[in-house]
C-alpha positions as CSV (number, residue, x, y, z in Angstrom):
1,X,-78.0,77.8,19.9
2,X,-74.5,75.7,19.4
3,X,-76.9,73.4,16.5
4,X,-78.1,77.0,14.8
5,X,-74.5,78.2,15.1
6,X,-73.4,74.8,13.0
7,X,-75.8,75.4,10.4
8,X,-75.0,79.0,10.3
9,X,-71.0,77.6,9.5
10,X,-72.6,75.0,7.2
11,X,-74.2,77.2,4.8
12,X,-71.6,79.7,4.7
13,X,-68.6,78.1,4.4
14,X,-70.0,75.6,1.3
15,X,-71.3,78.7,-0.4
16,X,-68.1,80.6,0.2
17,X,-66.0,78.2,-0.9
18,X,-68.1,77.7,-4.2
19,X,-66.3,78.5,-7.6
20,X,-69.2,80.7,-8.3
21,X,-69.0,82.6,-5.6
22,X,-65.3,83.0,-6.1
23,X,-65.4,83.9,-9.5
24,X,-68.4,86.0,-9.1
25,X,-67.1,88.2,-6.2
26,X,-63.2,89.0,-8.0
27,X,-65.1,89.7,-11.5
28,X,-68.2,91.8,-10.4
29,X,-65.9,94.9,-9.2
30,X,-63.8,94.6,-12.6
31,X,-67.1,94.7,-14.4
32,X,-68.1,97.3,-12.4
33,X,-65.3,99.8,-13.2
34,X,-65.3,98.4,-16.7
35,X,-68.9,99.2,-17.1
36,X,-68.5,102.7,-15.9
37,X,-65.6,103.1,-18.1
38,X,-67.1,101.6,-21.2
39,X,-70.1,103.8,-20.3
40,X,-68.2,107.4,-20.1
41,X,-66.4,106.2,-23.3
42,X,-69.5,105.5,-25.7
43,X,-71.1,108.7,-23.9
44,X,-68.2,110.9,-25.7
45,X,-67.6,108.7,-28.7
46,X,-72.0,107.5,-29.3
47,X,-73.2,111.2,-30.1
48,X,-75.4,111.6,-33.0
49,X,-75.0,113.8,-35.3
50,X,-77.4,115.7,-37.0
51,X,-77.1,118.0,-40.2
52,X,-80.2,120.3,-40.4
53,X,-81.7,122.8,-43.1
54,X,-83.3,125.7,-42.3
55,X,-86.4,127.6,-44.1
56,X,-86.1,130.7,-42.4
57,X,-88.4,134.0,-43.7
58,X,-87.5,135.9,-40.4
59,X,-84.1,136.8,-41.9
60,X,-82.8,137.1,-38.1
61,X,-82.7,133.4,-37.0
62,X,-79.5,132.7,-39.3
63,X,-77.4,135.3,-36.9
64,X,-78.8,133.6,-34.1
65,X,-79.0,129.9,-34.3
66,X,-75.3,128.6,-33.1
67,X,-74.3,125.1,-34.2
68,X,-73.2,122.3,-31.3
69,X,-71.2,118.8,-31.4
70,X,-74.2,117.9,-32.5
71,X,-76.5,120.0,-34.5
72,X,-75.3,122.1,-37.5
73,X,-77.8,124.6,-38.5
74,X,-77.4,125.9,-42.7
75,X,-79.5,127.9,-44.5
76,X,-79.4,126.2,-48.0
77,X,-81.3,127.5,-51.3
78,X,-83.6,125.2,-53.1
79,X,-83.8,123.0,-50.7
80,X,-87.0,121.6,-49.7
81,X,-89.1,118.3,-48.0
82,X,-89.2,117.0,-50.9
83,X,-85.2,116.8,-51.7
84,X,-83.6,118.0,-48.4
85,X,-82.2,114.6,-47.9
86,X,-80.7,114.1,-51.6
87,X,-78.8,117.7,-50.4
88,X,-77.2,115.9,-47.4
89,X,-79.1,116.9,-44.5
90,X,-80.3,114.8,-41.7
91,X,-83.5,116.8,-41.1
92,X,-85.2,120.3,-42.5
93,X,-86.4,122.8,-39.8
94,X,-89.4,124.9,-41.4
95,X,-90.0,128.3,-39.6
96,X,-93.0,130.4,-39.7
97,X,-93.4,134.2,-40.2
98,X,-93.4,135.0,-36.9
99,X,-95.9,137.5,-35.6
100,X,-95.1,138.6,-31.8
101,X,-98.4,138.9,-30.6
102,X,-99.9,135.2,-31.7
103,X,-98.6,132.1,-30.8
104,X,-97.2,129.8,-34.0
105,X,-95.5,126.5,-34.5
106,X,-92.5,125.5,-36.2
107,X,-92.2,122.0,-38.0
108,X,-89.3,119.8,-38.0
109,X,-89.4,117.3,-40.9
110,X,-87.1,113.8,-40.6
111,X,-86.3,110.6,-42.4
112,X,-85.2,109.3,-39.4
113,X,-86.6,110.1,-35.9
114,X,-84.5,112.9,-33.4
115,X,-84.2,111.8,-29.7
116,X,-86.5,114.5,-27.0
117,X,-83.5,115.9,-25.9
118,X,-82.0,116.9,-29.1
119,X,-85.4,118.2,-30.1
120,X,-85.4,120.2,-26.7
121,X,-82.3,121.9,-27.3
122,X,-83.4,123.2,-30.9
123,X,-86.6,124.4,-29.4
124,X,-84.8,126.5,-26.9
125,X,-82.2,127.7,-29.4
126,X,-84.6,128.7,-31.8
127,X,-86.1,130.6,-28.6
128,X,-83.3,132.1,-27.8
129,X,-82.8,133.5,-31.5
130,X,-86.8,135.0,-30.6
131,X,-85.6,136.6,-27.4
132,X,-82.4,137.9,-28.7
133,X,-84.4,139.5,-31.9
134,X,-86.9,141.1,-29.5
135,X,-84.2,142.5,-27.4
136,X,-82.4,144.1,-30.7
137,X,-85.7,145.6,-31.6
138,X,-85.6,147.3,-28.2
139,X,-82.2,148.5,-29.1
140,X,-79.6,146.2,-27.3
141,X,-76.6,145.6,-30.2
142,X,-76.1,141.3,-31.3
143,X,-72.4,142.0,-30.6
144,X,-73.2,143.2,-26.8
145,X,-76.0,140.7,-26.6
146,X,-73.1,137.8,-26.8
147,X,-71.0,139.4,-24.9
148,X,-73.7,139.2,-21.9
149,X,-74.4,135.7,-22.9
150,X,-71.0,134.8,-22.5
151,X,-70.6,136.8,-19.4
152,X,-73.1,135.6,-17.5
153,X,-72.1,131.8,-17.6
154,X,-69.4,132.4,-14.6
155,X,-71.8,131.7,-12.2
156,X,-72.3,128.2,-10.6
157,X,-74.9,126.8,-8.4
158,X,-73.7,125.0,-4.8
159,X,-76.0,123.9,-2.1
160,X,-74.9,123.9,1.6
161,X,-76.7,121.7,4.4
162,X,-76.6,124.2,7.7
163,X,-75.9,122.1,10.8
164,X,-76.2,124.1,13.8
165,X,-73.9,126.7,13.3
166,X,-71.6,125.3,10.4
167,X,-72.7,124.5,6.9
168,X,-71.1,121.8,4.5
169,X,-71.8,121.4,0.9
170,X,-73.9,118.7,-0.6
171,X,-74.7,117.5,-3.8
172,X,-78.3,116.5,-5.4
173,X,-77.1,114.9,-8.0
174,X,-74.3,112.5,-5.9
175,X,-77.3,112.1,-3.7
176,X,-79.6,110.7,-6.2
177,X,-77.2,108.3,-7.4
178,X,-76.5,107.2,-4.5
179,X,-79.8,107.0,-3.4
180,X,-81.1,105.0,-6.8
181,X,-78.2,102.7,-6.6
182,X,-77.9,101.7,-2.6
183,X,-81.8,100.8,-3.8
184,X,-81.1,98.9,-6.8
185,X,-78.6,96.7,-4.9
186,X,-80.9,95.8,-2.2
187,X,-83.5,95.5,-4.5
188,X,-81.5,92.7,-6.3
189,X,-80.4,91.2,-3.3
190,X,-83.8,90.6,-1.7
191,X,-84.6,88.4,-4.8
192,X,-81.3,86.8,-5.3
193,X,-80.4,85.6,-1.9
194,X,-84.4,85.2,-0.7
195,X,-84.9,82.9,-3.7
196,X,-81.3,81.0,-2.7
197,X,-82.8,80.4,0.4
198,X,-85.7,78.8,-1.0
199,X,-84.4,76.7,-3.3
200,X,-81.7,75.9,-0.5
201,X,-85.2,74.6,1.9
202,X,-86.6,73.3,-1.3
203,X,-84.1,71.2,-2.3
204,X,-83.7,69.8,1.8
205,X,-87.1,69.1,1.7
206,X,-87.5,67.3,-1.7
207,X,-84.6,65.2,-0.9
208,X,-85.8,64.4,2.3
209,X,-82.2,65.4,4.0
210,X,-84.4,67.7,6.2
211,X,-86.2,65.3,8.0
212,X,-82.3,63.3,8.9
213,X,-81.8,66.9,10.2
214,X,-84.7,67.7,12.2
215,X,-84.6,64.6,14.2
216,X,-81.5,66.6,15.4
217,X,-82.6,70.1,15.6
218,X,-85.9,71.9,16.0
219,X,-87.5,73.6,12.7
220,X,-86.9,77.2,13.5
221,X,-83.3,76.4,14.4
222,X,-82.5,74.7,11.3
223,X,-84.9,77.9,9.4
224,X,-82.8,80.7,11.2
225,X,-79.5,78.7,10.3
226,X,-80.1,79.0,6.8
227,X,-81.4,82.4,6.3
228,X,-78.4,83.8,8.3
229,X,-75.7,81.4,6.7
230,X,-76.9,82.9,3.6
231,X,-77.3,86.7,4.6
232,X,-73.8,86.6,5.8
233,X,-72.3,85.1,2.1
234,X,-74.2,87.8,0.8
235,X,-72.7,90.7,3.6
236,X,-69.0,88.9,2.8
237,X,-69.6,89.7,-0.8
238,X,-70.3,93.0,-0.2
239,X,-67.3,94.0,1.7
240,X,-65.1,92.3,-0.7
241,X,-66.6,94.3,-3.3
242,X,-66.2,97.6,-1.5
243,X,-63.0,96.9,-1.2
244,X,-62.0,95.3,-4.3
245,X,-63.6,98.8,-6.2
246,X,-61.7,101.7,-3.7
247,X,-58.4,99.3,-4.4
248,X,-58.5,99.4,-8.1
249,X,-59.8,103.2,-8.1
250,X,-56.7,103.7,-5.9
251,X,-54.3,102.0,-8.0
252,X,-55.9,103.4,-10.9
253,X,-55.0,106.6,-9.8
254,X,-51.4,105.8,-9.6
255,X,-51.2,105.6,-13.5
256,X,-51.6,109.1,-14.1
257,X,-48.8,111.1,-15.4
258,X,-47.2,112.8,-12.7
259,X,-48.0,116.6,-13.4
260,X,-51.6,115.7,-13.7
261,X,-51.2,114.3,-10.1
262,X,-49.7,117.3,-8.8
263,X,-52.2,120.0,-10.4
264,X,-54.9,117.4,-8.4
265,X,-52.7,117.9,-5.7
266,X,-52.6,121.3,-5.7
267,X,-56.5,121.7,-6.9
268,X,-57.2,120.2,-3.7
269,X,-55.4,122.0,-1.3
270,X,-56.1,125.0,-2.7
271,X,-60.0,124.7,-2.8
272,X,-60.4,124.5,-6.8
273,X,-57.8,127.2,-7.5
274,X,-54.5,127.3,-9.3
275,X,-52.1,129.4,-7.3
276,X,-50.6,132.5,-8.4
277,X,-48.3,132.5,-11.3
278,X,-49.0,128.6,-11.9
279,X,-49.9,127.0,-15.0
280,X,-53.3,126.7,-15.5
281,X,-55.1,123.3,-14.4
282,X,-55.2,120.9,-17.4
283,X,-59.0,119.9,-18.4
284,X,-58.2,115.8,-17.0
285,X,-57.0,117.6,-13.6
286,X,-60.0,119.2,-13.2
287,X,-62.5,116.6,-13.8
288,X,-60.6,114.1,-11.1
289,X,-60.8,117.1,-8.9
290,X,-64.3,117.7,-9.4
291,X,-65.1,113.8,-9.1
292,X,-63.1,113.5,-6.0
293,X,-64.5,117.2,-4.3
294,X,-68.5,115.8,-5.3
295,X,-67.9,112.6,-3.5
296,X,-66.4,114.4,-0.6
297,X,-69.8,116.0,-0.3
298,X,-71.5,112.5,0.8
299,X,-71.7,111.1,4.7
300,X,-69.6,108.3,3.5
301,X,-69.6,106.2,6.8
302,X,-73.4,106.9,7.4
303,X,-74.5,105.6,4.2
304,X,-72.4,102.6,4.8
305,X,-73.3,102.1,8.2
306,X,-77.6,102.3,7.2
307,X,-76.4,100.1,3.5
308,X,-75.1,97.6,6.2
309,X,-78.3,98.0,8.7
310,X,-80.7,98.1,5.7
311,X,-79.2,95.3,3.8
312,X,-79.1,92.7,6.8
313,X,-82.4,94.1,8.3
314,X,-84.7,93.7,4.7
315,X,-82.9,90.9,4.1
316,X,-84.0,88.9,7.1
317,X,-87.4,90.4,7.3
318,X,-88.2,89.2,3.4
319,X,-85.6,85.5,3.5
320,X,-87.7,84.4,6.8
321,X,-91.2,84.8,4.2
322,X,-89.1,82.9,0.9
323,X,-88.2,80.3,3.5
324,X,-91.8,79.8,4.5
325,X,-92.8,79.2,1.2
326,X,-89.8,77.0,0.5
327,X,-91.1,75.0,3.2
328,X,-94.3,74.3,1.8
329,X,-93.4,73.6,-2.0
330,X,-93.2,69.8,-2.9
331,X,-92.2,68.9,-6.6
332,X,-93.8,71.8,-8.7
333,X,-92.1,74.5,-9.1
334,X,-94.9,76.6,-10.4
335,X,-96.3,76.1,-6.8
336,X,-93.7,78.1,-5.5
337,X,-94.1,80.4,-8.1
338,X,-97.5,81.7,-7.1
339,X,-96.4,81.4,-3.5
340,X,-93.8,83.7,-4.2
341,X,-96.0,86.4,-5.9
342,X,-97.5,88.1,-2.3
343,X,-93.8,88.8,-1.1
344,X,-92.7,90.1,-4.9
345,X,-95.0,92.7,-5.3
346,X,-94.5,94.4,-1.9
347,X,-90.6,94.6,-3.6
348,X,-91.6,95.6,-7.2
349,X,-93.9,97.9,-5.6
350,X,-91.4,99.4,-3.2
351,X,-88.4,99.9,-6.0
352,X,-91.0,102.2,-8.0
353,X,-91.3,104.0,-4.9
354,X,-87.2,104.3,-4.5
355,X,-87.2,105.9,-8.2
356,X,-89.6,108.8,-7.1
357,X,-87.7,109.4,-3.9
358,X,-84.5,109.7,-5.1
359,X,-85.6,113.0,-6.4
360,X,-88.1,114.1,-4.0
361,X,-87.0,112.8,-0.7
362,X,-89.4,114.6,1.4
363,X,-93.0,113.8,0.4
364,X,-95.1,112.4,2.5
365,X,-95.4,108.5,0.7
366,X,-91.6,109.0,0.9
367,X,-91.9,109.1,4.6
368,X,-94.0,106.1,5.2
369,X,-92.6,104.4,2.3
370,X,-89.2,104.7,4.1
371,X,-91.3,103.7,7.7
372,X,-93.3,100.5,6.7
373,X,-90.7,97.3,6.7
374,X,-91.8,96.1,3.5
375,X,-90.3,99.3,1.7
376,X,-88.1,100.9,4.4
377,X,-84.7,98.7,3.2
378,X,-84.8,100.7,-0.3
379,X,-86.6,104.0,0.3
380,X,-84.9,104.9,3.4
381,X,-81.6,104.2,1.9
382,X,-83.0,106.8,-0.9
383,X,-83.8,109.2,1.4
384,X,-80.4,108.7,3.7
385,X,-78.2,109.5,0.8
386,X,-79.4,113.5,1.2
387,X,-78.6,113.7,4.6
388,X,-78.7,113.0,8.0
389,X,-80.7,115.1,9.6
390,X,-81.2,117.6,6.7
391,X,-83.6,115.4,4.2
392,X,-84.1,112.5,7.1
393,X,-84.3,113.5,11.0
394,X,-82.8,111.5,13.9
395,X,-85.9,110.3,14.9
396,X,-87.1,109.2,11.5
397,X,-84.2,107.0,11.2
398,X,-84.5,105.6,14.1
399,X,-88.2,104.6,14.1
400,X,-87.2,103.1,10.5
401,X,-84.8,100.6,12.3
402,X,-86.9,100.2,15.1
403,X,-90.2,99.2,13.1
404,X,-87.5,97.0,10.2
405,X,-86.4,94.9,13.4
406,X,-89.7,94.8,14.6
407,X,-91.2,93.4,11.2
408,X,-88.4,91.3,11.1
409,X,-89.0,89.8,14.6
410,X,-92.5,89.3,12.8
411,X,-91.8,87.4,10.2
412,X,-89.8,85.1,11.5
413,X,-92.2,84.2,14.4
414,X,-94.8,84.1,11.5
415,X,-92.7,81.8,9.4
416,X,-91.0,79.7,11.7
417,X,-94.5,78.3,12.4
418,X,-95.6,77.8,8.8
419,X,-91.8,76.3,8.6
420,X,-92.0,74.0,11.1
421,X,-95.3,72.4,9.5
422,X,-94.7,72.3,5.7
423,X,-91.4,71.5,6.7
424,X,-92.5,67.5,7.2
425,X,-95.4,67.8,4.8
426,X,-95.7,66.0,1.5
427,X,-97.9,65.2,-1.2
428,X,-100.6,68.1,-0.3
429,X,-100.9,71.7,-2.5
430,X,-100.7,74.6,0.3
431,X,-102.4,77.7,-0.2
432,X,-101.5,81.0,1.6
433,X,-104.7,80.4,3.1
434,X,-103.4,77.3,5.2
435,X,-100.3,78.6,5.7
436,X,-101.9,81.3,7.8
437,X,-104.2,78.9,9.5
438,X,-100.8,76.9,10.2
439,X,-99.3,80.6,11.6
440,X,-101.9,81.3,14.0
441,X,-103.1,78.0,15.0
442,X,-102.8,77.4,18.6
443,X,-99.5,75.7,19.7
């Protein structure tokens, strides 16, 4: 154990102590918050624009149609396909005669192509102009039909978890963030650090430093040295990172004008409300009130806590497999290539899993998808970010983490036997089918 404990130090301290690892640790949160930043900023400033002409022969629609950021409906004369672009319009909308009792199409006509939301939101306008009509014709006033439009957009949606006899609010949309990005992480992770541990065995081997080493130490020691001198760099980074990102969202925060900070203040302890005979809340306050109340809504330690479990626990179970093949691979790198392809597709396989979970958390591939090691590290996290025990129960989670360790304790047994042989072997092209005669040969 002390000669698995000094390989453990070895590996971690000459990767933590790397310039890369440095530089990449500091910068990653700054790129992070930067990214978001940039992100929200395009968001705002990248809409598109579009100028459209309508052919309307309904005579209603023009009262109707309202214009956006980005649409603006006109109802131009002598405009046609043929010139509607010479005339300064982006696109031309050609309507129908509508008849109510059979079903017609409307045609949109552009030089340049309109994105499927855009085109969704003039579909349902133009909708919306049909309904309205329909409801005039049954006697209902324009002027008291946009006063019930207007009216009736006071009411908001908000979901509540029950818990026994208390109830807290939650969030789908947090949780599906959450859910795809915890995923996304460990998804990256399980190829960044799994390959670094097979190019960290490949290297030893090709080098022939591993056989100085093993004269020393037994093959599984010097196997389980590596993978958890490289899971811990990667568990360091982590941490930093968490912390780097809530520090410079903390001092971030310190930079706003003061008044803004108060009217947060006072959003917050007020539940959302200004109180009586205040100002009202400017629009920044608001949205840092509604950021900070729709994070408030997440199990913050539990998703930690299973990121953490999940992290370490897939991490081990798929490293132990990269180092068996690292073993094995001589000079070729293509040989570790196809090697590598039974343990990528279970991955690849499992993050297209994660993307359908993260918005339906309860199906029944989500359950064993989030049970079976080779997925469990990114589904379950999917599923986690709901809730604990309203999308996940207690006993779900826990026969996750007891089947993870259990694949875990697997894997390595399975390829600390295939390591200890193609550890010492040279000049011969191993196939998976020889590595499992190496795994359950008899000792």
């Amino acid at each position: 154990m002390n000669k698995t404990w000094l390989i453990i130090q070895r590996e971690y301290s000459s990767r933590v102590k790397n310039k890369r690892f440095l530089i990449l640790t500091f910068l990653m949160p700054i790129l992070i918050v930067g990214l978001i930043a940039a992100t929200t900023y395009f968001s705002i400033t990248g809409v598109e624009h579009r100028s459209i002409a309508v052919i309307d022969p309904n005579d209603f629609i023009k009262n109707s149609l309202k214009n956006t950021n980005q649409i603006n409906f006109s109802f131009p004369e002598n405009v046609d396909t043929t010139n509607y672009q010479q005339k300064g319009f982006t696109d031309i909308l050609i309507l129908p005669k509508f008849d109510k009792d059979t079903k017609t199409d409307y045609i949109l006509r552009s030089k340049k192509s309109m994105g499927l939301m855009l085109q969704e939101s003039i579909s349902n306008k133009i909708n919306r102009a049909i309904e309205d009509q329909m409801l005039q014709d049954a006697g209902i006033q324009q002027n008291m039909l946009d006063s019930i439009h207007k009216a009736s957009q006071f009411a908001e949606l908000k979901a509540y978890e029950d818990k026994g006899s208390s109830s807290k609010e939650s969030n789908a949309g947090l949780a599906m963030g959450i859910g795809y990005a915890s995923g996304l992480l460990i998804y990256m992770t399980m190829f960044i650090y799994g390959a670094m541990v097979m190019r960290g065995v490949m290297e030893e081997k090709t080098n022939r430093i591993a056989e100085v080493i093993i004269s020393s130490v037994k093959p599984f020691e010097l196997m389980m040295g590596k993978i958890i001198g490289i899971g811990a760099v990667g568990l360091t980074q982590f941490l930093l990172w968490i912390i780097l990102i809530i520090s410079l969202t903390s001092a971030a925060a310190g930079f706003l004008p003061a008044d803004v900070q108060q009217q947060v203040a006072t959003l917050q302890q007020s539940n959302g409300q200004m109180g009586g005979g205040m100002m009202q809340a400017s629009e920044s306050a608001v949205k840092i009130y509604t950021i900070q109340h729709t994070m408030a809504t997440a199990n913050w330690p539990l998703i930690i806590g299973c990121f953490i479990f999940y992290f370490v626990g897939g991490y081990l179970f798929y490293a132990a497999l990269f180092a068996a093949v690292g073993s094995t691979v001589n000079e070729d790198p293509q040989d570790a290539q196809s090697l590598m392809f039974p343990i990528t597709m279970p991955l690849i396989f499992s993050y297209v899993i994660t993307t359908m979970v993260t918005q339906n958390p309860n199906t029944p591939i989500a359950f064993w998808a989030s049970i079976i090691p080779f997925s469990s590290p990114m589904v379950m996290m999917a599923r986690v970010a709901y809730g604990v025990p309203n999308a996940v129960s207690y006993w779900e989670l826990a026969l996750s983490m007891l089947t993870l360790v259990g694949g875990f304790v697997f894997t390595t047994w399975l390829s600390g036997r295939i390591y200890r042989t193609g550890i010492l072997l040279y000049g011969k092209k191993v196939t998976w089918k020889i590595m499992f005669k190496w795994a359950f040969k008899k000792a």
